[in-house]
C-alpha positions, 0 to 999 in steps of 0.5 A: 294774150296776143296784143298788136304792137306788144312786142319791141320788134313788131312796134319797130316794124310798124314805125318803119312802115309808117316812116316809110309811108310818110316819106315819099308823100313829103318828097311829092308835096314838095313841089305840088301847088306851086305857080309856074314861077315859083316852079322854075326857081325850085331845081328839084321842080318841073312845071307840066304845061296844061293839055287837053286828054283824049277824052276832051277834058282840059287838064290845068299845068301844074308842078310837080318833082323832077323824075330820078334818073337811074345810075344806068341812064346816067351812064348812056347819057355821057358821052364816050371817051374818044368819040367827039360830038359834032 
């Protein structure tokens, strides 16, 4: 009889997935619930100031993790050799 994680390669399949899971939630609560100061000090933070929605409801500001650029973005976003910035 068949029993869920009964065999070596399924239970390393599960833990990967359940690694996997936690991970990008940790990487999210780094920054959540922090003050606007506490926000500024952290280099891996970036405070969203509060606004108002389309809908009228106020959302408060809060902090959150600074996106990820991508290696191709970075690129653009050098300047070109040669080419001097006025």
């Amino acid at each position: 009889m068949f029993r869920l994680g009964s065999t070596p390669m399924l239970q390393a399949l599960l833990l990967a997935a359940l690694l996997f899971s936690v991970t990008g939630s940790l990487q999210a609560a780094e920054c959540k619930g922090l003050s606007s100061e506490q926000c500024a000090a952290d280099a891996a933070c970036a405070w969203v100031d509060g606004y108002i929605r389309k809908d009228g409801r106020t959302v408060s500001g809060y902090c959150r993790t600074k996106p990820k650029m991508k290696a191709e973005k970075k690129k653009a976003a050098k300047p070109k050799a040669g080419k001097t910035q006025q």
